[in-house]
N, C-alpha and C positions, 0 to 999 in steps of 0.2 A: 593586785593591780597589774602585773606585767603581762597577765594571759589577755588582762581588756585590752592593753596597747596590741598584743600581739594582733589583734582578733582589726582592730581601727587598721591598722597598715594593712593586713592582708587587703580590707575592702575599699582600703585607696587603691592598692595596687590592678586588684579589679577592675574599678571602674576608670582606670587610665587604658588600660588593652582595647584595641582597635575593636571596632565592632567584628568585621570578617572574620575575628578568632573566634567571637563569641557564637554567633551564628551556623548553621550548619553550612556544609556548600552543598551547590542546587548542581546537580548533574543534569545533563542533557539527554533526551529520552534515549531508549538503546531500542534499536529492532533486532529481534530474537528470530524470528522465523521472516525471511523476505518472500514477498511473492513469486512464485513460481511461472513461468510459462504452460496456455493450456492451448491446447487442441480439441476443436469441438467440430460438430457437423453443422452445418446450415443450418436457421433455424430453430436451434437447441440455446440453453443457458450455457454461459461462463460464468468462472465463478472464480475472484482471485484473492487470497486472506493476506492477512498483515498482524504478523506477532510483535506487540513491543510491552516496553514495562519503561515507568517515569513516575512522575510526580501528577499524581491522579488530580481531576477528572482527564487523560489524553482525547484529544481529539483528531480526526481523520481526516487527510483532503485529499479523493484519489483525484490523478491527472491522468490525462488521455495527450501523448508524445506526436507527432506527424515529424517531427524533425529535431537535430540536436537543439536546439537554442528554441523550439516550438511547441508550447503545450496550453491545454485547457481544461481548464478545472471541473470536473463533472458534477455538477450540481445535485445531484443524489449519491455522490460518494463522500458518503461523511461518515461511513461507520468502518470498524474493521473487514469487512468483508465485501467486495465492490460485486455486485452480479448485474452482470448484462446479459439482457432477454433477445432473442430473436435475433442472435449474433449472424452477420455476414462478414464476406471477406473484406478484410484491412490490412493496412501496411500500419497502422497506432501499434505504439507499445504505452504501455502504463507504469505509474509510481505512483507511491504514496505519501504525503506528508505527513507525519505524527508530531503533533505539538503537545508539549505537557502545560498543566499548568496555570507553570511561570511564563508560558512565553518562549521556552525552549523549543525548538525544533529537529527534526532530523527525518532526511530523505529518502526511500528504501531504492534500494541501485543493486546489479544492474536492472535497468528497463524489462520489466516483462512482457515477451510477447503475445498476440493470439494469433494461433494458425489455424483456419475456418477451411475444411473439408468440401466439398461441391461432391455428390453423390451422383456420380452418370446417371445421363436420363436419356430416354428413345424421345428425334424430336421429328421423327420422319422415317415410319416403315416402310421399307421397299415389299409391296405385299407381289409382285412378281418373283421376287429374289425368293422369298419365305415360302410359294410354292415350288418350286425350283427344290429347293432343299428337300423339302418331305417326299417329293416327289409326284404332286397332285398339283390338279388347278383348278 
């Protein structure tokens, strides 16, 4: 009989412990890889990733920055991999929010930039100048 008593008190003592002992704790997602800054040409894709690891399914919400305290949530950045088509120049930098879950969140910093290239163009030939050169007219 002393093992049955033994065996009753343990599973009082059990069920008096808080629950948050019993329970696991829920960490907040972590970003592994931050996004980088890209540089593109006119007209070309950007392309900006986001590594993190949490309490699966995470979810993605890239933002588009114009100022510290100013941002917009781009409504088709919701996976880890944010691509913008047909990029021009901008002064935007971007983040990404990763939510696990529970509800947890965390924000990838610093702001990534994009710096958009403009490729010289002829907007006006001087075609006297250009014989002049070769030496014919």
């Amino acid at each position: 009989m002393k093992p049955l008593r033994f065996a009753k008190r343990c599973c009082l003592l059990t069920s008096m412990l808080p629950l948050f002992l019993l329970a696991p704790a829920q960490a907040q997602p972590t970003i592994t890889t931050q996004p980088q800054n890209q540089t593109n040409i006119a007209g070309t894709n950007a392309r900006f990733t986001v590594g993190a690891t949490g309490a699966e399914p995470l979810s993605y919400q890239w933002r588009s920055h114009s100022g510290p305290n100013s941002f917009t949530n781009i409504p088709f950045g919701t996976e880890a991999t944010l691509v913008l088509t047909n990029v021009q120049t901008t002064i935007r930098r971007f983040a990404v929010v990763v939510t696990d879950a529970g509800g947890l969140s965390v924000t990838s910093s610093p702001l990534a930039s994009l710096t958009v290239l403009v490729p010289p163009s002829i907007t006006n030939q001087n075609r006297r100048a250009r014989s002049r050169r070769w030496g014919t007219r």
